[in-house]
N, C-alpha and C positions, 0 to 999 in steps of 0.2 A: 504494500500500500504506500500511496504517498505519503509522508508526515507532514505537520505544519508546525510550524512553529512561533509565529506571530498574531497571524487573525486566523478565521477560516469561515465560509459562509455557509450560509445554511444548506445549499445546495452541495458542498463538499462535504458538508456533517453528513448530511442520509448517505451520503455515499460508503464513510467511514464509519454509520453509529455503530454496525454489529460488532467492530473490534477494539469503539474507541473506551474509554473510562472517560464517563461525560459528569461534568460536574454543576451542579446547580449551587450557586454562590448566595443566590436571594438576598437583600437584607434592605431595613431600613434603621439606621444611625437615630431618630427619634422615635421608633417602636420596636424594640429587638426581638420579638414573635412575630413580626409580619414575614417575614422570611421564611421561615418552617410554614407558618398561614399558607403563602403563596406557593410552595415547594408542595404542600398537599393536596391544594386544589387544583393543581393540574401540573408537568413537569414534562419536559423530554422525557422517551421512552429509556427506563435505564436509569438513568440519571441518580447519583447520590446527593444528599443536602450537605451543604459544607458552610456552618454557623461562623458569621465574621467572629463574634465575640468565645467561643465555645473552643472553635477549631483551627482559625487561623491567628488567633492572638494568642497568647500568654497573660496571667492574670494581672490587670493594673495594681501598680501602687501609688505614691504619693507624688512620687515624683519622674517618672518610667512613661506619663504619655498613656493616654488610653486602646492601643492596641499595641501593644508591646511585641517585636519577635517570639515567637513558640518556642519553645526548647526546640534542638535541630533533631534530635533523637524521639522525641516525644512526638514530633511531625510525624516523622519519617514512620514509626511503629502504625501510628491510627491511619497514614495512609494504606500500607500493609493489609490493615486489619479491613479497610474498608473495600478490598480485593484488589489492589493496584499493580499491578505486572511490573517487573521491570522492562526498559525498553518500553512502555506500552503508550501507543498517545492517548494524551488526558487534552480534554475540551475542556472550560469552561464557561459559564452565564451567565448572566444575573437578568433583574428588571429592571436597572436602574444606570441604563448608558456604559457601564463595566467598570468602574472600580472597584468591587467586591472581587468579580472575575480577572479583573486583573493582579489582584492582592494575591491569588492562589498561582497567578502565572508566575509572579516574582518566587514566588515562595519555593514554587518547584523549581526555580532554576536555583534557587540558594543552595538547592539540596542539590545538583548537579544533572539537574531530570530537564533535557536540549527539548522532547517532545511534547510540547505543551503550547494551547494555543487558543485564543478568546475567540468565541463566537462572535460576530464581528454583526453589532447590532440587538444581540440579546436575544432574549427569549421572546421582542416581539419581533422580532427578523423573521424567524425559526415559524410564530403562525403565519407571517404573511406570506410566509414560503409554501404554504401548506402542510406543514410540518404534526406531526402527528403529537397527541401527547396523552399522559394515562395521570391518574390520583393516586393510585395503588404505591404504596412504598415495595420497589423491588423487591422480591429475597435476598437475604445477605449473600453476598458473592463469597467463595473459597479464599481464607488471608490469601493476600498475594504475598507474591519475593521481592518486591520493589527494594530497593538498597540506594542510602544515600551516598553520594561521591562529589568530587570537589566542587565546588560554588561557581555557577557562571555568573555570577550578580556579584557587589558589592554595595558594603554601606558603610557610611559612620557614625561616629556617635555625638553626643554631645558638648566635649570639649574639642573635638575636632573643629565644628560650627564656632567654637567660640576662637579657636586660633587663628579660625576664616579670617574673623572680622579685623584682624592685626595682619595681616600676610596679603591676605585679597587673592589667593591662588585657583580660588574656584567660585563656577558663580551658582549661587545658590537660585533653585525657582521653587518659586512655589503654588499649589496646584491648588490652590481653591479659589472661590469665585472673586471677584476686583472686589466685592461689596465686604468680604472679610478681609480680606487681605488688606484694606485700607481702616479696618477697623468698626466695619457699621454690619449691623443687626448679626452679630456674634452669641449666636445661642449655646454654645455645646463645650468653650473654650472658659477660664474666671475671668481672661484679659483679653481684650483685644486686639488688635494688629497686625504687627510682620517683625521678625526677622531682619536686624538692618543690612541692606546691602541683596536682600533679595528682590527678584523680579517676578510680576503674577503673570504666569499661565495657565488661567482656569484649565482643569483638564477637558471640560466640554468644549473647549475650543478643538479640539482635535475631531468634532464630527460634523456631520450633517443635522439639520434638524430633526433626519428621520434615526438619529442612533447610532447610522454607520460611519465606520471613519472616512475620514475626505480620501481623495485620491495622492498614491504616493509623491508626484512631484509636489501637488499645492502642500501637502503638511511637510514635506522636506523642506521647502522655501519657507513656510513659515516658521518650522525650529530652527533654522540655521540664522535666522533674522532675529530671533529669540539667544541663540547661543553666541553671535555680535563676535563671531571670528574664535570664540574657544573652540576646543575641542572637547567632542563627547563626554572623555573620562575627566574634564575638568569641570563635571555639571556634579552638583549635588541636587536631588531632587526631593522636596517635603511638600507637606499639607496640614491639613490639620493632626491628625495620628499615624501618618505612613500607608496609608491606605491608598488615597485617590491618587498620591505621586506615583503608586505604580501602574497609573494609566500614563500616564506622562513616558515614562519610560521604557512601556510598548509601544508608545507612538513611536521614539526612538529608534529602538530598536526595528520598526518596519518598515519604518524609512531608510534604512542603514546607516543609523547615527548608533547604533550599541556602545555599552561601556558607561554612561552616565551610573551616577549613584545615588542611594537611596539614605534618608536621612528618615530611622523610622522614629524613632519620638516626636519630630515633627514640633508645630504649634504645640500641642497640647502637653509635650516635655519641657519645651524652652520656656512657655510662660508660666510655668512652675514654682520658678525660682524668680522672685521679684527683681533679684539682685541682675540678673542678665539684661540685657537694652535691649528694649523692644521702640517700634516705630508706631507712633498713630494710636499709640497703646492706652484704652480706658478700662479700671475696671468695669464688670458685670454684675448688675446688684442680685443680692441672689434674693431671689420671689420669696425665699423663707423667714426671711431674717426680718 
């Protein structure tokens, strides 16, 4: 079979579903059971649910950013378990333009897994294709052999970001909408802002109104007009928790810009610490208090 390794359309999935591991990403960041909701009422055939907060995070703490890296071994097992072949291509989906879907695409490249690749338009691609789909939760598959091996990704961490802001060696983007990233109607973060020295790339800027992504020249001209003569591996990429940068990052990578890097604590680590410089930066009153 062919692999994919970037996007793949709906019309390539039925092609590929009986041998692919199709993954359903579902989620919503202001309801965290709408996702398993949506995963039960109807799913690609096949399809496992793969929970942002459950299965592709690690559990928050105080100051780690609300979707923290998973342990790499504790990944790598519940992928296993959840019948995953080595070698084998994994799809994944979501409802919501593919930042869930693409958090699982980074993820399996961290663990060293090349065959992995976002349904390019989502789960409504997939009906407008005519694409079939069931309620029924699969039968659990036979563990698979899946095995991690070395990282095609990279990231940093928090003192890296902060030795940025003294050296200026890489340019930081960041993946959420102008409306946060300048500081206004910031619901999910305590403070507001950016990151000084970063540049906003909403990541929906990377598609069509209909979900899919633009076509390879116009989004290559427009990250390269974004990346202002750096090179790839000289891009940090963040958001609010590491998530929707690794839309950013497939965009990259399908243009053939690869190599950029992931900044997972993101917003939601850096404004953590008061003590860090933020831009544009207001507290958030909190509804409780």
């Amino acid at each position: 079979m062919t692999y994919h390794h970037t996007l793949i359309s709906a019309s390539q999935l039925r092609d590929v579903l009986s041998e692919a591991f199709v993954a359903d990403c579902s989620h919503e960041l202001s309801d965290p059971v709408a996702g398993a909701h949506d995963y039960a009422s109807g799913h690609i055939p096949g399809a496992v649910h793969f929970h942002l907060d459950r299965d592709l995070s690690s559990s928050p703490g105080p100051h780690n950013g609300r979707h923290p890296l998973p342990d790499r071994d504790a990944f790598a097992a519940l992928l296993r378990a959840r019948g995953l072949r080595d070698g084998q291509q994994v799809i994944a989906y979501d409802r919501a333009q593919g930042p869930y879907a693409a958090r699982l695409w980074w993820l399996l490249r961290w663990l060293g897994h090349e065959r992995v690749a976002v349904l390019d338009g989502g789960w409504q691609a997939w009906i407008a294709a005519g694409g079939t789909s069931q309620a029924e939760t699969p039968a659990p598959r036979p563990v698979g052999d899946f095995q991690a091996r070395p990282a095609l990704v990279g990231f940093v961490k928090v003192d890296d970001v902060l030795a940025n802001l003294r050296h200026g060696q890489r340019l930081l983007v960041d993946a959420r909408s102008p409306e946060r990233y300048a500081g206004q109607g910031e619901t999910l973060d305590p403070r507001a802002g950016h990151i000084p020295g970063a540049v906003c790339r909403f990541f929906r800027s990377n598609l069509h109104s209909d979900g899919r992504f633009k076509p390879v020249d116009a989004l290559r001209a427009e990250w390269l007009a974004v990346l202002d003569k750096r090179k790839p591996h000289e891009v940090v990429n963040q958001c609010g928790s590491g998530v929707s940068a690794c839309h950013n990052i497939l965009a990259l990578d399908h243009v053939g810009l690869g190599g950029s890097l992931l900044y997972p604590g993101s917003w939601s680590e850096w404004c953590a610490d008061p003590e860090r410089p933020m831009v544009s930066g207001t507290p958030i009153k909190d509804p409780a208090a």
